[in-house]
N, C-alpha and C positions, 0 to 999 in steps of 0.2 A: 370309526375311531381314528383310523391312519391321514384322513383326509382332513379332519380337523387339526390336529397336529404340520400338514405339509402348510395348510392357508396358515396358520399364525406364523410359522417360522417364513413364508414366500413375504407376508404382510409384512414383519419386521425388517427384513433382511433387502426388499424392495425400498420400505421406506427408508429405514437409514440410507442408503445409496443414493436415494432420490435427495433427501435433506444434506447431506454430502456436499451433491454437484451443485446445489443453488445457491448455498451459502457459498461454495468457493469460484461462482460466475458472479456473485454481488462482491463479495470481499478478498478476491484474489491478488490482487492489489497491494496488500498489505502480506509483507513475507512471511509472518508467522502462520498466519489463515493457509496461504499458497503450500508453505514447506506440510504444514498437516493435513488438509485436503486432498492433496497431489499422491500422498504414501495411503489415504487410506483406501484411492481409487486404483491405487498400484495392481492391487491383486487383480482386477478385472483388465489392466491393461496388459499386464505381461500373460496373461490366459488370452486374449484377445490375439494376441502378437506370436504367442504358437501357432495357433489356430492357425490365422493369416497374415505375414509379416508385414502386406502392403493394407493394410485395412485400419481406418476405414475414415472418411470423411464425415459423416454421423456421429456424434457420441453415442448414441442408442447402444449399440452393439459394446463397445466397453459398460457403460451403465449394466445392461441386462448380465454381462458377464459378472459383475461386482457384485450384483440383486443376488445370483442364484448363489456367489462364495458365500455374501452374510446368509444366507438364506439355511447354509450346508451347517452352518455354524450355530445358529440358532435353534436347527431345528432338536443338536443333539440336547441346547438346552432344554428345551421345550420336552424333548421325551423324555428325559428323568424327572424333570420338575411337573411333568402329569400322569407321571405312573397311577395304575389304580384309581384315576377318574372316570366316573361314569359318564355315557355319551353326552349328558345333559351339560354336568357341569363345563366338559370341554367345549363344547356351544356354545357358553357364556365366556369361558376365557376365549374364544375366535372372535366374539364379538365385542368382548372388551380389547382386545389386542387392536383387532380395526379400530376402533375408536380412538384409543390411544395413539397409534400412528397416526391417524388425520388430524388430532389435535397437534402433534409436534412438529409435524410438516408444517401446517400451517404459521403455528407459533415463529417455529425456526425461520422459517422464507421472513415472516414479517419483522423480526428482529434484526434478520440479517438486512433487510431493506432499507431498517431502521438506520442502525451503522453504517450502511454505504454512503447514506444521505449525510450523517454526522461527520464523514470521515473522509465525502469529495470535496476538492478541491476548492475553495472560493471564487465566487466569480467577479471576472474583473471589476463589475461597478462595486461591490463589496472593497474589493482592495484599492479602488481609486478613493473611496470615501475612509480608508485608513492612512492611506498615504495625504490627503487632505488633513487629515485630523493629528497626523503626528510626524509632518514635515519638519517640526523643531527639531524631535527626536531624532529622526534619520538623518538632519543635518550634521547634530551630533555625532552619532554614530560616526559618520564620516570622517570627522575632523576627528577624533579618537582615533579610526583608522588611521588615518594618517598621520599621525604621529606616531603611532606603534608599528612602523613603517616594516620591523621585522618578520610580522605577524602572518600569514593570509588566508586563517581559515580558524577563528573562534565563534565556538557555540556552547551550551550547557552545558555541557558534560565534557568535554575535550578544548584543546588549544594544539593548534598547527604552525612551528617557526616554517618561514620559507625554506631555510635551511636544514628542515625535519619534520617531520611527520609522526615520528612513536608516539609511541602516549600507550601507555603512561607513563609520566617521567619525575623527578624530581624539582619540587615548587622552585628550585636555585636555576633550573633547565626551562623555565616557561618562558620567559621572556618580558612577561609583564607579572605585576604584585599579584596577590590574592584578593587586595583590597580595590586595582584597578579593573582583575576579571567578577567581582562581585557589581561592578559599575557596568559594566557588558551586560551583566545576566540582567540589570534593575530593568535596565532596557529594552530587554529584549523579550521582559513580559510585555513592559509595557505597549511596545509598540506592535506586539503578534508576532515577534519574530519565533519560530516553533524552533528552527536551527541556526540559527544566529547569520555570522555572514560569513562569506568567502570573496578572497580577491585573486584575480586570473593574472596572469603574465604580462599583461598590458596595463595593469592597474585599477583595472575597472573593480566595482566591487558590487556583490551580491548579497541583496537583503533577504532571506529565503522566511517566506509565510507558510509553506506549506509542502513536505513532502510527501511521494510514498513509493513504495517498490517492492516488486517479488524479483522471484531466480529471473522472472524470463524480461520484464519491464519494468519501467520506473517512472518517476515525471516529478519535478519543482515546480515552484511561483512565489512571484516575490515581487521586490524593486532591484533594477540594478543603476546603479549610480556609473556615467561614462565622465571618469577622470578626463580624458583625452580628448581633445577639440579632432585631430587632424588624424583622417581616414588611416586604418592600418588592417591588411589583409589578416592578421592573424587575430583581430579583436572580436568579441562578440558584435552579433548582428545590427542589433540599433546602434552600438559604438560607431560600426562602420559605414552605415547606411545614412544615419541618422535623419529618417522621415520620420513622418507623425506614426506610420502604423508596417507594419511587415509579416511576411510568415516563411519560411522555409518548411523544407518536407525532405530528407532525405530517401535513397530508394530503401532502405532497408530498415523503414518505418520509424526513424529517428525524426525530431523537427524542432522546431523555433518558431516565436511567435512574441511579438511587444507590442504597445501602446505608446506614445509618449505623453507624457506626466506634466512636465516643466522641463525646464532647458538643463541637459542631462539628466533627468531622472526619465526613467523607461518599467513599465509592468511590461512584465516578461515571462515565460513560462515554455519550459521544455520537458521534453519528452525522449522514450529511446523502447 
Protein backbone atom coordinates (compact mmCIF):
# COMPACT_ATOMS: atom_id res chain seq x y z
CA UNK A 1 0.00 0.00 0.00
CA UNK A 2 2.95 2.43 1.35
CA UNK A 3 4.92 1.71 -1.79
CA UNK A 4 2.34 2.74 -4.24
CA UNK A 5 1.72 5.76 -2.60
CA UNK A 6 5.84 6.74 -2.29
CA UNK A 7 6.12 5.84 -6.66
CA UNK A 8 3.23 8.13 -7.49
CA UNK A 9 4.31 11.06 -5.40
CA UNK A 10 8.53 10.21 -6.45
CA UNK A 11 6.76 10.12 -10.27
CA UNK A 12 5.02 13.48 -9.89
CA UNK A 13 7.42 15.21 -7.89
CA UNK A 14 10.58 13.96 -10.32
CA UNK A 15 8.62 14.83 -13.17
CA UNK A 16 7.65 18.21 -12.62
CA UNK A 17 11.42 19.03 -11.58
CA UNK A 18 12.40 17.29 -14.80
CA UNK A 19 9.58 19.49 -16.90
CA UNK A 20 10.97 22.49 -14.87
CA UNK A 21 14.68 22.48 -15.83
CA UNK A 22 13.77 21.79 -19.76
CA UNK A 23 11.57 24.37 -20.30
CA UNK A 24 13.69 26.87 -18.40
CA UNK A 25 17.21 25.58 -20.67
CA UNK A 26 14.82 26.13 -23.92
CA UNK A 27 13.21 29.33 -22.72
CA UNK A 28 15.32 30.87 -20.25
CA UNK A 29 16.08 33.46 -22.27
CA UNK A 30 13.05 35.27 -21.94
CA UNK A 31 12.70 37.00 -18.19
CA UNK A 32 9.41 35.93 -17.20
CA UNK A 33 10.19 31.99 -18.05
CA UNK A 34 13.91 32.69 -16.10
CA UNK A 35 12.39 34.72 -12.97
CA UNK A 36 9.68 31.48 -12.64
CA UNK A 37 11.85 28.57 -13.30
CA UNK A 38 14.82 29.81 -11.27
CA UNK A 39 12.32 30.23 -7.80
CA UNK A 40 10.61 26.96 -8.46
CA UNK A 41 14.24 25.12 -8.75
CA UNK A 42 15.16 27.35 -5.67
CA UNK A 43 14.14 24.89 -3.03
CA UNK A 44 16.59 22.23 -4.39
CA UNK A 45 19.15 24.78 -4.69
CA UNK A 46 19.27 26.19 -1.31
CA UNK A 47 18.92 22.29 0.22
CA UNK A 48 21.87 21.67 -2.15
CA UNK A 49 23.94 24.68 -0.78
CA UNK A 50 23.44 23.45 2.93
CA UNK A 51 24.46 20.32 2.11
CA UNK A 52 27.57 21.48 0.31
CA UNK A 53 28.38 25.22 -0.22
CA UNK A 54 30.82 24.48 -3.12
CA UNK A 55 28.76 21.95 -5.09
CA UNK A 56 28.27 21.25 -7.59
CA UNK A 57 29.06 21.48 -11.48
CA UNK A 58 26.26 18.93 -12.39
CA UNK A 59 22.80 20.11 -12.19
CA UNK A 60 21.82 16.41 -11.31
CA UNK A 61 22.45 16.95 -7.70
CA UNK A 62 20.17 20.17 -7.41
CA UNK A 63 17.51 18.48 -9.87
CA UNK A 64 17.31 15.16 -7.56
CA UNK A 65 17.24 17.66 -4.47
CA UNK A 66 13.99 19.63 -6.06
CA UNK A 67 12.60 15.72 -7.34
CA UNK A 68 12.52 14.48 -3.55
CA UNK A 69 11.07 18.46 -2.05
CA UNK A 70 7.94 18.06 -4.90
CA UNK A 71 8.12 14.64 -4.23
CA UNK A 72 7.65 15.30 0.01
CA UNK A 73 4.87 17.45 -1.02
CA UNK A 74 2.86 15.43 -3.24
CA UNK A 75 3.07 12.66 -1.38
CA UNK A 76 1.03 14.19 1.58
CA UNK A 77 -1.32 14.84 -1.32
CA UNK A 78 -1.49 11.53 -2.47
CA UNK A 79 -2.06 10.14 1.08
CA UNK A 80 -5.24 11.83 1.85
CA UNK A 81 -6.68 11.75 -1.47
CA UNK A 82 -6.09 7.63 -1.38
CA UNK A 83 -7.21 7.00 1.90
CA UNK A 84 -9.30 3.75 2.05
CA UNK A 85 -8.13 2.49 -1.35
CA UNK A 86 -7.79 -0.82 -1.99
CA UNK A 87 -4.30 -2.30 -3.30
CA UNK A 88 -5.82 -2.69 -6.67
CA UNK A 89 -7.19 0.64 -7.25
CA UNK A 90 -4.01 2.31 -5.97
CA UNK A 91 -2.13 0.18 -9.00
CA UNK A 92 -4.17 1.80 -11.21
CA UNK A 93 -3.66 5.43 -9.99
CA UNK A 94 0.52 4.48 -10.02
CA UNK A 95 0.01 3.63 -13.28
CA UNK A 96 -2.06 6.29 -14.29
CA UNK A 97 0.11 8.80 -12.56
CA UNK A 98 3.06 7.39 -14.82
CA UNK A 99 1.34 7.94 -17.65
CA UNK A 100 0.23 11.09 -17.10
CA UNK A 101 3.68 12.34 -16.14
CA UNK A 102 5.33 11.03 -19.56
CA UNK A 103 2.54 12.49 -21.33
CA UNK A 104 3.35 16.01 -19.86
CA UNK A 105 7.03 15.82 -19.95
CA UNK A 106 6.84 15.12 -23.27
CA UNK A 107 4.13 17.58 -24.27
CA UNK A 108 5.89 20.33 -22.04
CA UNK A 109 9.69 19.73 -23.75
CA UNK A 110 7.89 19.81 -27.24
CA UNK A 111 6.02 22.97 -26.67
CA UNK A 112 8.71 24.45 -25.09
CA UNK A 113 10.98 23.55 -28.21
CA UNK A 114 8.12 24.84 -30.01
CA UNK A 115 8.56 28.60 -28.61
CA UNK A 116 12.34 28.60 -28.38
CA UNK A 117 12.13 28.15 -32.16
CA UNK A 118 9.27 30.90 -32.57
CA UNK A 119 10.95 33.23 -30.20
CA UNK A 120 15.10 32.90 -31.58
CA UNK A 121 16.33 35.21 -32.91
CA UNK A 122 16.30 35.86 -36.97
CA UNK A 123 18.92 34.96 -38.98
CA UNK A 124 20.73 37.13 -40.73
CA UNK A 125 19.76 36.12 -44.41
CA UNK A 126 16.17 36.63 -42.95
CA UNK A 127 16.98 40.12 -41.86
CA UNK A 128 19.15 41.01 -45.04
CA UNK A 129 15.95 40.04 -47.14
CA UNK A 130 13.82 42.64 -44.70
CA UNK A 131 16.13 45.17 -44.91
CA UNK A 132 15.99 44.69 -48.96
CA UNK A 133 12.49 44.84 -48.81
CA UNK A 134 11.81 47.81 -46.66
CA UNK A 135 15.03 50.03 -47.33
CA UNK A 136 12.28 53.01 -48.17
CA UNK A 137 11.07 52.46 -44.81
CA UNK A 138 14.14 52.61 -42.83
CA UNK A 139 15.35 55.49 -44.97
CA UNK A 140 12.53 57.11 -43.50
CA UNK A 141 12.74 56.18 -40.24
CA UNK A 142 16.02 57.94 -40.45
CA UNK A 143 15.10 61.24 -41.80
CA UNK A 144 12.29 61.23 -39.05
CA UNK A 145 14.97 60.70 -36.70
CA UNK A 146 16.68 63.14 -37.66
CA UNK A 147 14.55 65.70 -37.45
CA UNK A 148 13.25 64.78 -34.07
CA UNK A 149 16.82 65.46 -33.36
CA UNK A 150 15.77 65.64 -29.48
CA UNK A 151 14.59 62.19 -29.23
CA UNK A 152 16.92 58.86 -29.00
CA UNK A 153 15.26 56.17 -27.94
CA UNK A 154 11.27 55.74 -29.37
CA UNK A 155 9.54 52.28 -29.39
CA UNK A 156 5.74 51.15 -28.70
CA UNK A 157 5.09 51.66 -25.61
CA UNK A 158 7.62 54.37 -24.42
CA UNK A 159 9.54 57.59 -25.88
CA UNK A 160 13.16 58.68 -24.41
CA UNK A 161 14.20 62.86 -24.62
CA UNK A 162 18.03 62.80 -24.75
CA UNK A 163 17.53 65.02 -22.00
CA UNK A 164 15.24 62.31 -19.92
CA UNK A 165 14.40 59.08 -19.74
CA UNK A 166 11.01 58.81 -17.16
CA UNK A 167 8.16 57.71 -18.67
CA UNK A 168 5.76 58.14 -17.99
CA UNK A 169 5.14 61.54 -18.50
CA UNK A 170 2.85 64.05 -19.63
CA UNK A 171 1.83 64.05 -23.69
CA UNK A 172 2.97 68.21 -23.36
CA UNK A 173 6.65 66.36 -21.98
CA UNK A 174 7.23 63.95 -25.04
CA UNK A 175 8.69 65.89 -27.48
CA UNK A 176 7.07 64.88 -30.47
CA UNK A 177 2.78 64.89 -31.30
CA UNK A 178 0.65 61.83 -30.62
CA UNK A 179 -0.05 62.02 -34.12
CA UNK A 180 3.90 61.93 -35.11
CA UNK A 181 4.49 58.90 -32.49
CA UNK A 182 1.49 56.99 -34.22
CA UNK A 183 3.73 57.55 -37.66
CA UNK A 184 6.82 55.68 -35.68
CA UNK A 185 4.49 52.85 -34.50
CA UNK A 186 2.90 52.58 -38.52
CA UNK A 187 6.36 51.73 -39.06
CA UNK A 188 7.62 49.93 -37.05
CA UNK A 189 5.09 47.21 -37.80
CA UNK A 190 5.68 47.57 -40.85
CA UNK A 191 9.11 47.09 -41.15
CA UNK A 192 9.62 44.29 -38.00
CA UNK A 193 10.76 46.68 -35.93
CA UNK A 194 9.68 44.69 -32.38
CA UNK A 195 11.40 47.86 -30.18
CA UNK A 196 11.46 50.60 -32.40
CA UNK A 197 14.95 52.35 -32.38
CA UNK A 198 17.50 53.89 -30.30
CA UNK A 199 20.24 56.54 -30.99
CA UNK A 200 23.86 56.36 -29.13
CA UNK A 201 26.06 59.37 -28.43
CA UNK A 202 27.70 59.50 -31.73
CA UNK A 203 24.46 59.58 -33.54
CA UNK A 204 24.40 56.39 -34.99
CA UNK A 205 20.97 54.94 -34.72
CA UNK A 206 19.57 51.50 -34.10
CA UNK A 207 16.85 49.54 -35.79
CA UNK A 208 16.09 46.88 -33.20
CA UNK A 209 14.09 43.51 -34.87
CA UNK A 210 14.42 41.53 -32.21
CA UNK A 211 15.10 41.20 -28.59
CA UNK A 212 15.39 39.07 -25.49
CA UNK A 213 16.73 38.93 -21.87
CA UNK A 214 16.68 37.25 -18.42
CA UNK A 215 18.33 38.41 -14.90
CA UNK A 216 21.68 36.78 -16.03
CA UNK A 217 21.77 37.79 -20.27
CA UNK A 218 20.45 39.37 -22.99
CA UNK A 219 21.14 39.87 -26.89
CA UNK A 220 19.46 42.45 -29.84
CA UNK A 221 19.45 42.45 -33.74
CA UNK A 222 18.59 44.79 -35.93
CA UNK A 223 19.97 47.37 -38.53
CA UNK A 224 22.12 50.10 -37.41
CA UNK A 225 22.41 53.19 -39.61
CA UNK A 226 26.26 54.86 -39.07
CA UNK A 227 25.46 58.68 -39.46
CA UNK A 228 29.11 59.46 -39.25
CA UNK A 229 31.63 58.92 -42.11
CA UNK A 230 34.92 59.71 -39.98
CA UNK A 231 36.36 56.90 -37.32
CA UNK A 232 35.48 57.79 -33.53
CA UNK A 233 36.87 55.55 -30.59
CA UNK A 234 33.68 55.90 -28.72
CA UNK A 235 31.24 54.80 -31.82
CA UNK A 236 29.79 51.32 -32.30
CA UNK A 237 31.83 48.86 -34.07
CA UNK A 238 31.02 48.91 -37.77
CA UNK A 239 30.69 52.93 -37.28
CA UNK A 240 34.28 52.63 -36.40
CA UNK A 241 35.72 49.92 -38.39
CA UNK A 242 33.68 50.27 -41.20
CA UNK A 243 34.60 46.75 -43.19
CA UNK A 244 32.11 44.68 -44.94
CA UNK A 245 31.92 42.05 -41.74
CA UNK A 246 33.42 42.13 -37.89
CA UNK A 247 32.93 40.37 -34.64
CA UNK A 248 34.09 41.36 -31.13
CA UNK A 249 33.98 39.03 -27.96
CA UNK A 250 34.55 40.39 -24.77
CA UNK A 251 36.16 38.43 -21.84
CA UNK A 252 33.20 38.35 -19.85
CA UNK A 253 31.15 36.78 -22.38
CA UNK A 254 29.76 40.11 -23.74
CA UNK A 255 30.30 40.73 -27.88
CA UNK A 256 29.39 42.24 -31.23
CA UNK A 257 29.06 41.26 -34.46
CA UNK A 258 27.74 43.07 -38.13
CA UNK A 259 27.43 42.60 -41.80
CA UNK A 260 27.28 45.43 -43.97
CA UNK A 261 24.11 46.07 -45.90
CA UNK A 262 24.90 49.37 -48.16
CA UNK A 263 26.89 52.15 -47.49
CA UNK A 264 26.04 52.90 -43.80
CA UNK A 265 23.67 50.58 -43.20
CA UNK A 266 25.16 47.51 -40.96
CA UNK A 267 23.03 44.09 -39.50
CA UNK A 268 24.27 43.94 -36.34
CA UNK A 269 23.54 42.03 -33.18
CA UNK A 270 24.88 41.92 -29.61
CA UNK A 271 24.99 40.12 -26.89
CA UNK A 272 26.00 40.43 -22.92
Amino acid sequence: MLRYRVYTALLVGMGFTVLVFLVLMSLGINLGVAVVGVSMLTPGMDLVGIISPNCCASPLPMLAANGFVYSAAVFIVVWFSTKGLQTQRLRRVAHLAALTVVIAVALGWASARALEWFWSAPSDDSLMKQFNKHRGDLETLVSMAETDSSMNRIADDFIWRKDTVAWPRPESQWGITADRWNDYRKLFRKVGLSDGFSEDDQGDIYFISYTAGSVVSGMSKGFVYCRKTESSPNAFLPCTERHLSGKHEGAEGNGSEYRQLAEHWYLYSDWD
